[in-house]
Steps between C-alpha positions, in 0.01 A plus 500: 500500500247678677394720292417220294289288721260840605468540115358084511367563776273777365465389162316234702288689725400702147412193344241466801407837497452511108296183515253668728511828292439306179855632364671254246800343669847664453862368594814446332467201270198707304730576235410880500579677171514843699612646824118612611288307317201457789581760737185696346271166561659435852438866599105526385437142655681569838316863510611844515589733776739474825462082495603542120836214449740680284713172312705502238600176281824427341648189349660378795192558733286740658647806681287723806489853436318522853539172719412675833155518318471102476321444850265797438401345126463135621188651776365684246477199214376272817181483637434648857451224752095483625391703790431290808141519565377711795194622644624804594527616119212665362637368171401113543252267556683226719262432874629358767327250783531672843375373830215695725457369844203644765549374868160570702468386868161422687293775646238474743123412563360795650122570570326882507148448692251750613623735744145446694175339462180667630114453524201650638169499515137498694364252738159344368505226765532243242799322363679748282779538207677803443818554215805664539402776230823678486666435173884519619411213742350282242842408278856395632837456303716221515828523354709165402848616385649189636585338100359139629147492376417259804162744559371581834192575712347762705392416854314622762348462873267672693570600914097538498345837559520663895296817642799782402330729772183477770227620423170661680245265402718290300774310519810429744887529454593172334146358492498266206287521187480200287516621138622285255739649250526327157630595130364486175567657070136647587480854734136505449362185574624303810463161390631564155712211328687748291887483532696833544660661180825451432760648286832656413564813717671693231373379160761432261743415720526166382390338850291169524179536656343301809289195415328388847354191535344645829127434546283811668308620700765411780491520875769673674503371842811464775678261301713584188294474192602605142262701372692534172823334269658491201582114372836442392626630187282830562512808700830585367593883540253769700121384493213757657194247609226698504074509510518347845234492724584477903163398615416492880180315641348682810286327764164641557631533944756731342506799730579834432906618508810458268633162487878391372713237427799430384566317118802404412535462121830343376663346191659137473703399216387183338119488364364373877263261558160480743577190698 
């Protein structure tokens, strides 16, 4: 009996296969009036070549001349299954949603002043008020790298100005001098209003620039006094203030010698305020 249930059992699977092929339907109650009469249709619509089926029909049924072929026909009638999509083949067009993740930690709030401030000039024997001149003195950088945009402010006090050295016919080791120091946006007039220019220190860089809400000019005395800031929300990134004028007022008793004092300049996170 088994032979007879693989021939129903592939006269079945040919009925499939012939369906798909578009080859009329053959089997033993067809009432065939001659031992071959479709093998020439079954052969064109299954194809030619290795995959060919070779079957021959009788009146009791259909006969394989190659049945190990069977498996190897069936995949060649049926459609290939689709090709996952992946984006590692050139050939498609699928995307896929990935996810990209920066992790940035807070830097710091670091301050680049002058590395000295000078002045000089001649006695008249009235009041007088001289400039820092140099132009390396008259800028400072502030850099705010620490991510919080809280702002900050630039201080500074004044130790008040001492005789450095004694003098013939002038003054005595640590003599006093009382010159007042004060800032301004304006090295060439000393009670200018002007605020100092601000602005990115590398342009491009995408920092925010310093808005001050700092009023000038502005004494710089023994207690701390900001002399500039940067409101919150600005002064994000490296900032060069610049155009400033260090202004000194000289009593007319000034006598001759070289004065100094110590300024301390420092930076304060937070915008600051002047009470």
């Amino acid at each position: 009996m088994a032979p007879y249930w693989n021939g129903c059992l592939f006269w079945l699977q040919l009925q499939q296969v012939s369906a798909q092929a578009g080859v009329p339907q053959v089997g033993p109650a067809a009432n065939r009036t001659s031992a071959e009469p479709h093998r020439t249709d079954i052969e064109k619509n299954l194809g030619k070549g290795s995959h060919v089926l070779k079957l021959r029909s009788t009146r009791r049924g259909l006969k394989i001349a190659a049945p190990a072929l069977l498996i190897s026909a069936a995949l060649a009638v049926s459609a290939a299954p689709a090709q996952a999509c992946s984006v590692t083949s050139p050939a498609t067009t699928c995307s896929e949603s990935i996810v990209g993740t920066l992790g940035l930690t807070s830097g710091s709030l670091s301050f680049t002043p002058p590395s000295a401030l000078g002045w000089n000039g001649q006695l008249t024997g009235t009041e007088m008020r001289v400039v820092d001149g140099t132009p390396a003195d008259q800028s400072f950088i502030v850099n705010d790298a620490t991510g919080s945009g809280a702002g900050w402010n630039v201080t500074a006090t004044d130790d008040g100005f001492k005789c450095a050295a004694t003098v013939s016919n002038g003054c005595t080791l640590n003599d006093p001098l009382a010159a007042a120091l004060s800032i301004n946006g304006d090295p060439d007039h000393y009670q200018g209003t002007t605020v100092p220019s601000s602005a990115c220190t590398v342009s491009g860089s995408g920092c925010v620039a310093p808005t001050t809400d700092v009023d000038y000019p502005r004494s710089i005395t023994g207690s701390v006094t900001r002399i500039f800031n940067a409101v919150a929300g600005t002064g994000r990134g490296s900032s060069t203030v610049s155009n400033i004028g260090w202004w000194l007022k000289v009593p007319a008793s000034a006598e001759v010698g070289t004065y100094t004092t110590n300024i301390t300049l420092a930076v304060v996170s937070g915008p600051g305020s002047d009470t």
